[in-house]
C-alpha positions, 0 to 999 in steps of 0.5 A: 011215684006215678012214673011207668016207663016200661023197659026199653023206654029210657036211654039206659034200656031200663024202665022206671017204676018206684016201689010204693012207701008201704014196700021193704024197698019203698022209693027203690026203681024195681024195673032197674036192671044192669045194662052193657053199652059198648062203643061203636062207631064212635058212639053210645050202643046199649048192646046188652041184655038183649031183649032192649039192647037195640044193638049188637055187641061187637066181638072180640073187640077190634085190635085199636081197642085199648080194651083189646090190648094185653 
């Protein structure tokens, strides 16, 4: 319950910091927040929300993408 990872501390982009057992949503991470990560390179990249994302994002995605294909 004592853990404070402020946003941008996890790998993930995230925080850490548990709601105490007194709040509706006790035991919940309330820094947690959906995070994008995109493959460049051949690696990992968190691309999205910008204000952790240490990467851009690359788009539209490039034409070998199986993601790209229609």
């Amino acid at each position: 319950m004592e853990t404070d990872i402020p946003d941008g501390g996890t790998t993930q982009g995230y925080g850490i910091r548990f709601n105490p057992p007194e709040h509706e949503m006790a035991g919940q991470n309330n820094r947690a927040f959906p995070v994008i990560i995109q493959y460049i390179g051949g690696d990992m990249k968190l691309v999205w929300p910008p204000h952790v994302a240490p990467h851009e994002p690359v788009l539209p995605l490039p034409a070998k993408s199986p993601y790209a294909m229609r």
